[in-house]
C-alpha positions as CSV (number, residue, x, y, z in Angstrom):
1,X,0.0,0.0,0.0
2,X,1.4,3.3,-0.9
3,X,2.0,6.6,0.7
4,X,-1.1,8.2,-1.0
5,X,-3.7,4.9,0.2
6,X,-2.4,5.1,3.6
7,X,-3.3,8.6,3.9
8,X,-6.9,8.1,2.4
9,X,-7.4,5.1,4.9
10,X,-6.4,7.2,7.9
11,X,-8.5,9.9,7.0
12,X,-11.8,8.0,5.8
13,X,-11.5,5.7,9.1
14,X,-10.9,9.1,11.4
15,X,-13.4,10.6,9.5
16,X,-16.3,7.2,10.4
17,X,-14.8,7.0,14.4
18,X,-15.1,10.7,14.8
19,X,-19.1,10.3,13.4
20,X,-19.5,6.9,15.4
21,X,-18.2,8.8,18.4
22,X,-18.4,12.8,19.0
23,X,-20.9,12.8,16.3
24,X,-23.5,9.9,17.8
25,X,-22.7,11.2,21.9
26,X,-23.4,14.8,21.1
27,X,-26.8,14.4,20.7
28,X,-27.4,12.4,24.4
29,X,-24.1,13.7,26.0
30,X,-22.8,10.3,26.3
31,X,-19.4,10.3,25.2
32,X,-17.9,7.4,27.3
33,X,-20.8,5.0,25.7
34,X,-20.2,5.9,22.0
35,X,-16.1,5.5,22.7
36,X,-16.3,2.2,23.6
37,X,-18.7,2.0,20.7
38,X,-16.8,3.4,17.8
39,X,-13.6,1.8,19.3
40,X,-15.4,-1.7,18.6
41,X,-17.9,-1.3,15.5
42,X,-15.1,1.3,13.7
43,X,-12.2,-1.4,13.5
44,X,-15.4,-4.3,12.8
45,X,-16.6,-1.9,9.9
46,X,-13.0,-1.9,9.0
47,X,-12.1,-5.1,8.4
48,X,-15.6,-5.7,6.9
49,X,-14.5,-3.0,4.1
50,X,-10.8,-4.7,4.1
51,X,-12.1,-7.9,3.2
52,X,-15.1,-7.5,0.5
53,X,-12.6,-4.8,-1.0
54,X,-9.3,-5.7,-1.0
55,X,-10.2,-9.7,-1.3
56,X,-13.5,-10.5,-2.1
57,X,-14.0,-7.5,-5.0
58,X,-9.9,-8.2,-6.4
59,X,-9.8,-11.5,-6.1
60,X,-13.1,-12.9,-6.9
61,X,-15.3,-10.2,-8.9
62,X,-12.3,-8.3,-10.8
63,X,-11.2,-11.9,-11.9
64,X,-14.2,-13.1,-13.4
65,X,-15.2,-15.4,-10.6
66,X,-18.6,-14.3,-9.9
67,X,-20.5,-17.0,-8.2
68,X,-17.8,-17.1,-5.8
69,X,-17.6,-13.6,-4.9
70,X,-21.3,-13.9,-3.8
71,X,-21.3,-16.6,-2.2
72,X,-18.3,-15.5,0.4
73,X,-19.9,-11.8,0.0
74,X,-23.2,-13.5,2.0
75,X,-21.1,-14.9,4.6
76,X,-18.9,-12.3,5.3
77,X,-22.6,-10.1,5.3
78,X,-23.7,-13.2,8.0
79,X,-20.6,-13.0,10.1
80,X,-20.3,-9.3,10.5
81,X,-23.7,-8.4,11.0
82,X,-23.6,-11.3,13.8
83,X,-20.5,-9.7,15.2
84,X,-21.9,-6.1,15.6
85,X,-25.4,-7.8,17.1
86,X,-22.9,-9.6,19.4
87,X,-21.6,-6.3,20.3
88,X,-24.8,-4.7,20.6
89,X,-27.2,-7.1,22.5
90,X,-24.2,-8.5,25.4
91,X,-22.3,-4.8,25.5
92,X,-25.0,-2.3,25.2
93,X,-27.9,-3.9,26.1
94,X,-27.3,-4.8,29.4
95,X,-25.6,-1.6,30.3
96,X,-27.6,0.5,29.0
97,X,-30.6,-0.6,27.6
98,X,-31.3,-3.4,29.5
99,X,-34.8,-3.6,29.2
100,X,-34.3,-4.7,25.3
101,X,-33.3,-8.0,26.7
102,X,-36.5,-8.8,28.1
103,X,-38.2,-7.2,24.3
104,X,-35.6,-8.6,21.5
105,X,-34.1,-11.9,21.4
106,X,-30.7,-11.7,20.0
107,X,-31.4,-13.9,16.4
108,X,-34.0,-11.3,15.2
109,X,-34.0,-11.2,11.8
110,X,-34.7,-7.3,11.5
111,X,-32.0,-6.4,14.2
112,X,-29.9,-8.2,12.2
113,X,-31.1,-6.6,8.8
114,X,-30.2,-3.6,10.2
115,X,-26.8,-4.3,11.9
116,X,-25.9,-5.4,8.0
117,X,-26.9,-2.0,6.7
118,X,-25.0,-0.1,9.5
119,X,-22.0,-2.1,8.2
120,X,-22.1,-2.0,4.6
121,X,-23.3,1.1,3.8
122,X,-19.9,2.2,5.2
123,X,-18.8,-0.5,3.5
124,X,-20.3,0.8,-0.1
125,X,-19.3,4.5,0.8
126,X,-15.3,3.0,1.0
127,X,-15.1,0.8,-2.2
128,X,-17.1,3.7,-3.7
129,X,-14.2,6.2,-2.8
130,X,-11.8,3.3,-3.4
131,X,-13.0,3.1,-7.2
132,X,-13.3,6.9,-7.7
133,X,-9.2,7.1,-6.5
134,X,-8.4,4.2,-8.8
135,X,-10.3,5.6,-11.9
136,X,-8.7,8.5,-11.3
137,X,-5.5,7.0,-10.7
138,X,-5.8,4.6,-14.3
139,X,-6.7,8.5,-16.2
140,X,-3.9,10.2,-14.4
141,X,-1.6,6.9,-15.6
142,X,-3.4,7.0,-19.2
143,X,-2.8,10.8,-19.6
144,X,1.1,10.5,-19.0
145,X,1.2,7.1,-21.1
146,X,-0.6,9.6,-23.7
147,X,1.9,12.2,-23.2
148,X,5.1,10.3,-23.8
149,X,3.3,8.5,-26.5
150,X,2.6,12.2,-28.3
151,X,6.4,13.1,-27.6
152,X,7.4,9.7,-28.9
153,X,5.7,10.9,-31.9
154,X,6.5,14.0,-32.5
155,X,10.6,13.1,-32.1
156,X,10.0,10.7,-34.6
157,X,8.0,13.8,-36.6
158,X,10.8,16.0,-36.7
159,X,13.3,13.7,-38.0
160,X,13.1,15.0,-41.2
161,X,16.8,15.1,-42.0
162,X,17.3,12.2,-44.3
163,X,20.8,10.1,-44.3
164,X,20.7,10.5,-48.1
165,X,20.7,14.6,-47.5
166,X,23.6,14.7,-45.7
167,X,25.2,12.0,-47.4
168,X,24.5,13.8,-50.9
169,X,26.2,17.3,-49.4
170,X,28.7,16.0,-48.0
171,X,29.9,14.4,-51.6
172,X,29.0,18.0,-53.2
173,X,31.2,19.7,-50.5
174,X,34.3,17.1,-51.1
175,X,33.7,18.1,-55.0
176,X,33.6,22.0,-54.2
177,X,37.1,21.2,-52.0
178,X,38.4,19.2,-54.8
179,X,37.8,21.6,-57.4
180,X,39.2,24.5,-55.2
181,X,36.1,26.4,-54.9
182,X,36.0,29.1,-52.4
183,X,32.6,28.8,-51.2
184,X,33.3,25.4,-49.6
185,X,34.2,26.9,-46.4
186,X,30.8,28.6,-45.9
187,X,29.1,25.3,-47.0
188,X,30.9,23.7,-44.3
189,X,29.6,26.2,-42.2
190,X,25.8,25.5,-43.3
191,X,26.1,22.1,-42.7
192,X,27.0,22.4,-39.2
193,X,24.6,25.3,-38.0
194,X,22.0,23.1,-40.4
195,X,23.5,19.7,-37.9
196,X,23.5,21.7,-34.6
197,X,20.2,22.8,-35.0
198,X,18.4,19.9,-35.5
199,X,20.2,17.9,-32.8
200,X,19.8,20.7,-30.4
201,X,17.5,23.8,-31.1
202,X,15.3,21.1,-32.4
203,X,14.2,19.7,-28.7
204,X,12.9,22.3,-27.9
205,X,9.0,22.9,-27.6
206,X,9.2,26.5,-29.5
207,X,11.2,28.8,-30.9
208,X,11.5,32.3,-32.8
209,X,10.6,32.1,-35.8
210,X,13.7,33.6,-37.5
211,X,15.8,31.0,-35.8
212,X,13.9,28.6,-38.4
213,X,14.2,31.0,-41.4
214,X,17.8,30.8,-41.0
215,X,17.8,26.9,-40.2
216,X,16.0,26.8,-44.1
217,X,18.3,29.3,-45.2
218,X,21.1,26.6,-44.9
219,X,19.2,23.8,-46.0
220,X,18.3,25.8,-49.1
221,X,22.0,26.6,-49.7
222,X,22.8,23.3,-49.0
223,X,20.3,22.4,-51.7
224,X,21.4,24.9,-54.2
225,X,25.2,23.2,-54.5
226,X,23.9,20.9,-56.7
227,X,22.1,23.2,-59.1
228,X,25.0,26.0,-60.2
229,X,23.0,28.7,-61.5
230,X,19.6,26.4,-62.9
231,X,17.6,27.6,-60.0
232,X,15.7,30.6,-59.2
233,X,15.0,31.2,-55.4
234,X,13.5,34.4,-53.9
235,X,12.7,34.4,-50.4
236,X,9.8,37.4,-49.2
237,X,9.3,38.5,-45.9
238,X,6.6,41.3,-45.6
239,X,6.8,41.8,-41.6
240,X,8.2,41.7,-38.5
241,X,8.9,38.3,-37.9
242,X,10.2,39.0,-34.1
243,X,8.1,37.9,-31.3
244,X,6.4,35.2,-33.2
245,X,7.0,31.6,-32.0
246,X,7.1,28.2,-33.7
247,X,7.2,24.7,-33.3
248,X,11.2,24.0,-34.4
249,X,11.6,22.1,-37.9
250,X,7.7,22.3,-38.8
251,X,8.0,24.1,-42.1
252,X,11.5,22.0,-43.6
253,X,9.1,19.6,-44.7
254,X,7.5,21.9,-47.0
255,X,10.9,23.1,-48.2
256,X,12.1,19.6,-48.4
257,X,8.9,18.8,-50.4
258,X,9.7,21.7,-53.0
259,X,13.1,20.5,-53.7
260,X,12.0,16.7,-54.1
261,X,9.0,17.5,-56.6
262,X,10.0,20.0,-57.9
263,X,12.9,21.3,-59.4
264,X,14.7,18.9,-61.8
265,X,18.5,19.1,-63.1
266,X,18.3,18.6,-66.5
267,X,15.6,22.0,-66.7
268,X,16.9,25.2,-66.4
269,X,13.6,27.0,-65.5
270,X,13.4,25.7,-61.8
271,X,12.0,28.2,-59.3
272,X,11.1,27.8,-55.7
273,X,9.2,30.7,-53.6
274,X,8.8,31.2,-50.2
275,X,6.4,34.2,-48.4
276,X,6.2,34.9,-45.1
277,X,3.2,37.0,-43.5
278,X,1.9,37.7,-40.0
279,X,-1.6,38.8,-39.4
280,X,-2.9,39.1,-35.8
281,X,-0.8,36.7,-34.4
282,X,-1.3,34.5,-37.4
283,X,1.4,33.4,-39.5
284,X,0.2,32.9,-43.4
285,X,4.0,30.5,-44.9
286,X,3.2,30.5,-48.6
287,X,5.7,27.8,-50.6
288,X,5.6,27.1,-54.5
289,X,7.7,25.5,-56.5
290,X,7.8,24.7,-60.6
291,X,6.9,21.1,-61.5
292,X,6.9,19.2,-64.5
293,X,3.9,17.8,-66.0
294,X,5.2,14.0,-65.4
295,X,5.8,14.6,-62.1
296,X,2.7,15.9,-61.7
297,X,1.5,12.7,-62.4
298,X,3.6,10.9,-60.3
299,X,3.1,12.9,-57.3
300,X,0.8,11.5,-54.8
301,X,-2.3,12.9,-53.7
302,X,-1.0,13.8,-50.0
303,X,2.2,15.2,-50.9
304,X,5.0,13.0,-49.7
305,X,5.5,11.6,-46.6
306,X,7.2,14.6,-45.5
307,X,4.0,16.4,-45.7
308,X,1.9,13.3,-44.1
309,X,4.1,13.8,-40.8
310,X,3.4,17.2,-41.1
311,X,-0.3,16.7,-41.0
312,X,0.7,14.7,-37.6
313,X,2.4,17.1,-35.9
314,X,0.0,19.9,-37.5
315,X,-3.1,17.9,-35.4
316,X,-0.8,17.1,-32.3
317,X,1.2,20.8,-31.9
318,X,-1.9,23.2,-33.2
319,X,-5.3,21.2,-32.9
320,X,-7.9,23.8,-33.6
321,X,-5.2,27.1,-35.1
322,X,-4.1,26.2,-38.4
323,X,-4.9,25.0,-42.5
324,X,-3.1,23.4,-44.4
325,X,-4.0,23.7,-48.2
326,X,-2.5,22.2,-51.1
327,X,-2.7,23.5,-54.8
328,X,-2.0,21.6,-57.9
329,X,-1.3,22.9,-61.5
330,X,0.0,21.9,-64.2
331,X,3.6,23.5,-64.1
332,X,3.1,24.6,-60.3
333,X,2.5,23.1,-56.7
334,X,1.5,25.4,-53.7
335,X,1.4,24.6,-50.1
336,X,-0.7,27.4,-48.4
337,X,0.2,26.6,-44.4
338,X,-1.6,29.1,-41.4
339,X,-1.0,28.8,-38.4
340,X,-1.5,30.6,-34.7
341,X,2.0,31.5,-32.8
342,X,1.7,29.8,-29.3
């Protein structure tokens, strides 16, 4: 039995000998009587709750094993209710009511109909109270099983840095290096901001939103290595981003969808376009990208993977405050994402 039961116990029993006792000898100003009283039929009720609780109810109803529970659940009834009659008609009759002797004999069925309902309506009120701290024990259990469940998730959501990303840069950095290029330095650079980020800034619940521009500023240069001058990027901010805060590594999906549908090596005409707008404590991300009409074709209806995890974390991080809308043309793809900063 733990800390928390012990303390319920104390207090419920406390609560029934304090009633039993001060509250019963109040009204006839016999407190000596009900002390002896409450110090017998308190610890009788007790055990009586102990057993159809704790060993009857767990080990016979909770199991499936009906017929047994009731039958010991009628002896136990039998036994008690003779054990508080005992009390009753050799303890208090003869010392204080002793003319009940001469009246009541001591099987009598409705004395003893009532002893059992003095007992085991306390009994009840306890494995009532028992039953309410367990539910609410199994919720409170369910709700943190829940909550590492959701964070579970969303780790595994904002893994979106693929082996075959870093892998690829990597080989276009060694090229740059080989070939003597000057900007391989400041790739090296990108990589590891773009690295440090998503192993560290990326734990955390929110962050500025700038801090994630520039995180898909160097996955974007990162990107461009491997098309020279064949792509067209522009990059629109039209307000203050400061202030507003963001789940880390939510929008890279859409980037990484732009650059994986969309533009193609062997075309020169490849544009991407990113807009940036907040409203009213509403951010409006706006990406498009130029397709082809094959790919177009081959594209799925969801988007990608990427963008399925994203409708994950989208439900999980913003439930009710955001949209996400996808448009489809034939030489364009738009991914129209709104969201509420938290």
């Amino acid at each position: 039995m733990n800390s928390k039961a012990i303390r319920f116990n104390l207090f419920f029993w406390l609560i029934y000998f304090i009633y039993e006792w001060l509250g019963r000898a109040s009204i006839g100003d016999e407190y000596y009587r009900y002390l002896i009283t409450a110090l017998v039929l308190v610890p009788l009720t007790f055990f009586a709750s102990i057993l159809t609780m704790h060993v009857l109810v767990k080990s016979y109803f909770l199991k499936g094993k009906k017929s047994e529970f009731w039958i010991y659940f009628a002896i136990s009834i039998c036994v008690f209710a003779l054990l508080r009659r005992s009390f009753i008609y050799f303890y208090v009759y003869p010392n204080y009511l002793p003319h009940a002797l001469l009246e009541i004999p001591y099987i009598y069925w409705p004395k003893l109909l009532i002893e059992a309902v003095n007992i085991y309506l306390i009994v009840a009120l306890y494995t009532l109270f028992h039953f309410v701290r367990e539910l609410y024990n199994q919720r409170r259990i369910s709700y943190e099983l829940q909550k590492d469940k959701i964070e579970t998730e969303l780790k595994l959501l904002k893994s979106q840095v693929h082996p075959h990303f870093i892998f690829n840069t990597l080989n276009n950095i060694y090229s740059l290096a080989e070939r003597g290029n000057p900007k391989t330095k400041d790739f090296i650079y990108r990589l590891s901001e773009f690295l440090s980020y998503s192993l560290y800034e990326g734990s955390e619940d929110t962050i500025p939103l700038k801090q994630e521009l520039d995180y898909i500023m160097h996955y974007i240069e990162l990107e461009k290595i491997r098309y020279d001058e064949g792509l067209d990027i522009s990059i629109n901010v039209f307000q203050d981003i400061k202030g507003f805060a963001i789940s880390p590594m939510l929008l890279l999906p859409l980037v990484e969808n732009a650059f994986k549908h969309g533009p193609k090596l062997v075309n020169k005409n490849n544009w991407i376009r990113l807009d940036f707008t907040i409203w009213d404590k509403w951010l409006t991300f706006k990406i498009e990208n130029s397709t082809q009409s094959d790919e177009f074709k081959k594209s799925s209806d969801n988007g990608g993977l990427g963008l399925d995890n994203l409708k994950k974390r989208l439900d999980i991080l913003y439930p009710s405050t955001h949209s996400l809308k996808l448009l489809r043309q034939e030489d364009s793809f738009l991914v129209i994402l709104k969201l509420k900063s938290f």
